[in-house]
Structure formats: structure tokens, C-alpha cells
N, C-alpha and C positions, 0 to 999 in steps of 0.2 A: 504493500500500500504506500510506503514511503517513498518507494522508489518513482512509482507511478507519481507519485505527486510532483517528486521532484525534475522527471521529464515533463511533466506538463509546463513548468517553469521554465528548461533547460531548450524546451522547441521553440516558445516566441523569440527567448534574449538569442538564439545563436540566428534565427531569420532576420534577426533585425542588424546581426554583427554579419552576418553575410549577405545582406542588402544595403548597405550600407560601404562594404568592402567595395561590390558592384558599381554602386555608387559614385564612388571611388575612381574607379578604373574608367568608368564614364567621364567623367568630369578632366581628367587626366589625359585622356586623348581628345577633347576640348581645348586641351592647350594653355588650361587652367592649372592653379595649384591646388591639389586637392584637400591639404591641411589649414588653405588660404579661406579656401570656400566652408570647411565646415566650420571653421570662427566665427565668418559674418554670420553664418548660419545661426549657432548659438547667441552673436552676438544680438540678433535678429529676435530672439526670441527668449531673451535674460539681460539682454544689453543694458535695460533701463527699468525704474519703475514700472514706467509707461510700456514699456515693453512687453513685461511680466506680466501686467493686468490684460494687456492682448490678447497673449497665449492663453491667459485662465477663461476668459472672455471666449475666445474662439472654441473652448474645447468643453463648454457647458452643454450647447445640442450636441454635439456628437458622445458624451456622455449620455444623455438621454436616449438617442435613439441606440446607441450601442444597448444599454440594458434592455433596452425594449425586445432586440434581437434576440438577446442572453436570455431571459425569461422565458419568450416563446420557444424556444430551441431549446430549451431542457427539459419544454413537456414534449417533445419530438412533432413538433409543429414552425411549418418556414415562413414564417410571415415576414418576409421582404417589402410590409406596405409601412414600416414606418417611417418615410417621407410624408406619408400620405396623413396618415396620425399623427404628425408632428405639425403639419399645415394645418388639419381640423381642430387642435386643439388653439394655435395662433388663431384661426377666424372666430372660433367661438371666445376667444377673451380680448380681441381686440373690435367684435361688433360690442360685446357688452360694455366694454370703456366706454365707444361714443356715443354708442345708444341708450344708454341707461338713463343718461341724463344727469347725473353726479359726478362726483368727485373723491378723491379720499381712501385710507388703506384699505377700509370695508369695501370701495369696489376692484381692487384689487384682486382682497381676498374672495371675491366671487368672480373675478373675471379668469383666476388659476384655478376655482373649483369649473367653472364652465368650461374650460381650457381641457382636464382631464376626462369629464365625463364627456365630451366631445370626441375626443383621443379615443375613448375606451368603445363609443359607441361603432366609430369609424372601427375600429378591431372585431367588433362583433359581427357587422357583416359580411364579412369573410370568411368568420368563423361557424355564422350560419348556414353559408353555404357546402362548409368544410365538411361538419359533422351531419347536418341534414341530409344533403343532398350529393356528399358525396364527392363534389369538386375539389381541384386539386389547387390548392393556398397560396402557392406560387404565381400560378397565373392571374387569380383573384385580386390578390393582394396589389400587385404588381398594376394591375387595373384599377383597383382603387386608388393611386397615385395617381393617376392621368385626371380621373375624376375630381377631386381632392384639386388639383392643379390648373384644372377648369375654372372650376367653381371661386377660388380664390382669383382666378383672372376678373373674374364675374364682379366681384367685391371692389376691385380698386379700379375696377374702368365701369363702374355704371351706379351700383347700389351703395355703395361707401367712397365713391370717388372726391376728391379733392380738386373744383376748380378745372382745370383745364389740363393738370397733369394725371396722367394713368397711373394713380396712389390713391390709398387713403388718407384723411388726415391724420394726424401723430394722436397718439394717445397723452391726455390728457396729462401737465405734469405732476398732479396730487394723485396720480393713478397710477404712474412709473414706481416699478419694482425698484426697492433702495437699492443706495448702493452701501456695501461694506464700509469701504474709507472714501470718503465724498471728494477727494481730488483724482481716483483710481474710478476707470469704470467697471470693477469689480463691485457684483450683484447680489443679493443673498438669494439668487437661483442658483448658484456654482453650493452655497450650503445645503440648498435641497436636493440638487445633483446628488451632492456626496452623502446625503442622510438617505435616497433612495435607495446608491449602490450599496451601502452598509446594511440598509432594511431586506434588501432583494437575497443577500449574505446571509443575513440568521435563517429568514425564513428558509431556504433554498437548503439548508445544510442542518439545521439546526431547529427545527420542529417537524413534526409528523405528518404535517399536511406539505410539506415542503419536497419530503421524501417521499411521497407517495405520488406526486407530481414529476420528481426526477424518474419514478419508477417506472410510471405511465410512457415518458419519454424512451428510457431503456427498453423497455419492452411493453407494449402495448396488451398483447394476445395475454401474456403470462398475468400480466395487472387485472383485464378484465377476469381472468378465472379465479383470480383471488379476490372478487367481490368491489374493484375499482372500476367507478363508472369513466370508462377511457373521455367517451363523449364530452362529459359534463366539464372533467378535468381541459381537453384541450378546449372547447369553448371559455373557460374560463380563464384561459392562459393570453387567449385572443383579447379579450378585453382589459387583462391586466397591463400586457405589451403595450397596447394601443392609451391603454391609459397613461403609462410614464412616457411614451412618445409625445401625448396631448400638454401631459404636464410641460414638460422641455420645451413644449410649440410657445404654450401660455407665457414660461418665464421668459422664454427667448424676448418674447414682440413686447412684451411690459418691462423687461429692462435691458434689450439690446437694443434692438432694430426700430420696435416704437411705430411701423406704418408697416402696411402690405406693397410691394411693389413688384415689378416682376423681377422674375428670376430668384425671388426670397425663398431659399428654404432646399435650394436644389443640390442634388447630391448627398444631403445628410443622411437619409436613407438608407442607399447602399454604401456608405462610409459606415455606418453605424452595423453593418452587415459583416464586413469584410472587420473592424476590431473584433465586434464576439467571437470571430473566427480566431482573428491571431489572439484571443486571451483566453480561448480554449474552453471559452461558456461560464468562466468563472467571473462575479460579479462585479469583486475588486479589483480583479486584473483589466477587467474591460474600465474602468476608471481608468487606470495607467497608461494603458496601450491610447485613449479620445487623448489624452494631454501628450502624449509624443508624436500624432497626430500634429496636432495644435499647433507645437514645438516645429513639424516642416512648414507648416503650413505658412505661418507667420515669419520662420525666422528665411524663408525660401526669398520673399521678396528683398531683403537686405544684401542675399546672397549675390542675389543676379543685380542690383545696382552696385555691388562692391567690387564683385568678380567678373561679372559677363556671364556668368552660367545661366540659361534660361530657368524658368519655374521648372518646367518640364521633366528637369532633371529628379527634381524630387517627387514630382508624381511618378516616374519609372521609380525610384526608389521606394515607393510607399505599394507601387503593385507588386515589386519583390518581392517584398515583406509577406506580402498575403500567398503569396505562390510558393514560399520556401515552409510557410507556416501550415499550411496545406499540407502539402507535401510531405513535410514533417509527421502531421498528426497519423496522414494516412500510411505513412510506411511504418507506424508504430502497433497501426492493425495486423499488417502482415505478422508471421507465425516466426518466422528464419529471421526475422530483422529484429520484432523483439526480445526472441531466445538471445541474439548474440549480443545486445545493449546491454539485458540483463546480466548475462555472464563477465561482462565488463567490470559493474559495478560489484559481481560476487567474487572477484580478483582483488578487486580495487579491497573490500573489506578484510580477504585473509591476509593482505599486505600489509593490513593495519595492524592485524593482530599478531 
């Protein structure tokens, strides 16, 4: 059991020291220096204050939607719509800011509860179709993003439009989600980020409803003849996912972004996809792996004004990641690959002794 655990650790950090390496060798026949470029890189993304509250800032949704991933995927259900869950939960808390007609933390805290049950609801249609009717989640899901992305076009060019530009108006400022330290635009959504992945943590490992959810995921046929209603379990996993996706939508727009416009929200979905994969489904890992995320993303543009390296280069570095990490998990299923890792480590221990 030890062991296992500690390959689970041992597959993200080595894809990311061998995407990285790759990285590397990329950037190097660019003609660039590649110890030059991971500086800015770092400096990019730890350089300053202002810097640091960036990366914490950029890496709050893709926290969200990563757990969203995490949770569905450990009751063995693929729900790849939370893009889609993370926009319904942004329209449902950014219509109730302007349309309430108030102001102040209390609509706040109703426009993060409409935000989630938005989220959750957007998750259960999918999952009605999942368990009902038998359809297959991926596709589903995957369509309810287009929907989702529709519908939100819908909002800032016609029904919540602003004036003459294709946006909504900004959310009111007695209604904006605080910020932690008021010259930092660090949010206390990055604290409910981290109090989800912690919460998603106990229950998942550490109560019985938790374990009976992983069970369903492991094995479905074997759960239902032990008396677990498979069904019930993944429809409720749909709405869970969907709901910390909605969450994540709400805190984003009430304390980042603050209006709808286009292109808001895109990618975070299957980014939030591709960490639960490289953190192996574990809660707090997928916390770690959104903020080294965050850490390319932001410190990438310093890169390429300091160096010349385009973006690009770190997007090829972040699809490594996910293909080594892959790769990884999957050759640990193999029978021959994991006998002879294991054997490794039962050398490595008579050595010790």
C-alpha cells in the first residue's frame, strides 16, 4: 500500500521533470538559453507581490474545475462538462448581482449559493441522461458546454448587455467577493478553493459514504451486488462535480472577472481534466498540480518578453506533462512493469537493512 502511494507521487513529479527536461531541449534549439528562460519564467510568476497574487488568482478556477473532475472520476463517471458548470454557475451569480436589485455581502452570499446550485443542476443533466437513459457522459457532457457557451453569448449581447459593447455590466462593487489583503487581488474564493479540496479529502478517504463512492467507481457490478445503488451514487456525483465547478464559476465572476464577455471561461474545463489526471484523482494533489498550472501560465508571458521564447512553448510543455502522466499511470496497470518497479523498491529495502 505504501508503495502504491508513493508511485502515485513519484509519476506526476518525474512527468513534470521530464516535460520540463523536453522543454528544455525545445527552447535550446530556439536558440535561446534555457536556464535564461526558466528565470523569467519563475520570475514571471514569484517575481513580485503583484506577481504572486496573479498566479494565486489564475489558478483559483482551475482549482475548481480540476476537483470537479476529481470527484466525478472517482465514482467512475467522465464528466468533461465542467467548463460548462463553471459558466452556469458564473451566469447564475452574476444575473442575480444585477438583477436583484441590491447590494451588499448578503447578495453575495446568494449570488455563490445560486452560482453552485446552478453548477450542480447543469451536472445533473447529464447525469440524467447517464443513469436513465443510458447515454454515454462524455458526449453529453461535452454538449453541454456548447450549450452553456451559447446561452452565456445570449446574456452579454442581448439580455444583460451593457450599452453598445457585447458584455455585461460589472457586478456591482458592494457585491464583489473581498479581497484577502486589499492592495493584492487575492480573493477569499482561493480560501474556499482550498477548504473544498480539503473537504472533497476527508470525505473521499475518510468517511463511509466516501468509500462507498470510491467503491462504486472501482467496481460498479461488484458494489451493486453488495447492496450499493450504483445509479443513485453516480447521479449524485454529477451534481456534486457540477456543483464545485458552479461554485468556482460564482467566485471567479464576483471576485475576478466581475462581467461576462466573450471568450470568458474557455479552456478551464478540459485544463481542469487533464490536472485530475496528472494528480492521479487525489484531491490535494489536484490543488498543487491548478497552481503549477498557474505558475506556466502567468510566469510564460514574462518568458517570451524577456527571452523571445513564444507562449507556445509552455503549452507543448504542459501537454507533456499530461502524456508522460498518462503514460505513466497506464504502464503501472501493466502486470511485467509493475512486478519489476516493485522489485526495485524490495532491493532498494534489503539494502537498507
Amino acid at each position: 500500500m505504501q508503495k502504491t502511494k508513493l508511485l502515485n507521487v513519484l509519476i506526476p513529479v518525474l512527468s513534470i521533470l521530464l516535460a520540463f527536461l523536453v522543454g528544455m531541449l525545445i527552447i535550446l534549439s530556439l536558440g535561446a538559453n534555457p536556464i535564461e528562460a526558466l528565470g523569467y519564467l519563475m520570475k514571471g510568476a514569484f517575481g513580485s507581490k503583484t506577481n504572486l497574487a496573479n498566479t494565486v488568482v489564475r489558478s483559483m478556477p482551475l482549482i475548481f474545475t480540476g476537483l470537479c473532475t476529481c470527484f466525478a472520476y472517482r465514482c467512475g463517471v467522465f464528466n468533461l462538462g465542467g467548463e460548462g458548470q463553471f459558466l452556469a454557475g458564473s451566469m447564475a451569480a452574476i444575473t442575480v448581482s444585477l438583477l436583484i436589485g441590491h447590494e451588499g455581502w448578503w447578495v453575495t452570499i446568494l449570488a455563490i449559493i445560486a452560482g453552485t446550485i446552478a453548477g450542480g443542476f447543469w451536472g445533473l443533466l447529464p447525469g440524467i441522461l447517464k443513469t436513465w437513459r443510458g447515454l454515454n457522459e462524455m458526449i453529453t457532457t461535452i454538449m453541454f458546454n456548447y450549450v452553456a457557451t451559447l446561452f452565456m453569448g445570449y446574456l452579454y449581447t442581448t439580455a444583460l448587455r451593457e450599452g453598445s459593447v457585447p458584455q455585461t455590466a460589472p457586478v456591482p462593487d458592494a457585491t464583489k467577493l473581498g479581497r484577502i489583503i486589499p492592495d493584492l487581488r487575492i480573493t477569499w474564493g482561493i480560501v474556499i478553493a482550498l477548504a473544498v479540496g480539503i473537504g472533497i479529502w476527508y470525505f473521499l478517504f475518510y468517511t463511509s459514504k466516501g468509500f462507498q463512492l470510491r467503491a462504486v467507481g472501482f467496481n460498479p457490478i461488484a458494489s451493486s451486488y453488495n447492496g450499493l445503488s450504483v445509479k443513485r451514487y453516480m447521479l449524485v456525483s454529477f451534481i456534486i462535480s457540477g456543483a464545485i465547478a458552479g461554485l468556482g464559476g460564482a467566485a471567479d465572476i464576483l471576485g475576478t472577472q466581475f462581467r461576462l464577455i466573450s471568450g470568458y471561461g474557455s479552456g478551464y474545463g478540459f485544463d481542469g481534466v487533464a490536472i485530475a489526471l496528472i494528480a492521479q484523482l487525489h484531491p490535494i494533489a489536484t490543488v498543487i498540480v491548478a497552481y503549477f498550472f498557474a505558475v506556466l501560465r502567468v510566469g510564460s508571458t514574462t518568458m517570451q518578453v524577456g527571452t523571445g521564447v513564444p507562449t507556445s512553448v509552455i503549452d507543448i510543455i504542459q501537454a507533456l506533462v499530461i502524456i508522460f502522466a498518462v503514460a505513466g499511470s497506464s504502464m503501472m496497470h501493466l502486470p511485467k512493469i509493475r512486478k519489476f518497479i516493485m522489485s526495485l523498491f524490495e532491493k532498494r529495502e534489503v539494502k537498507q537493512l
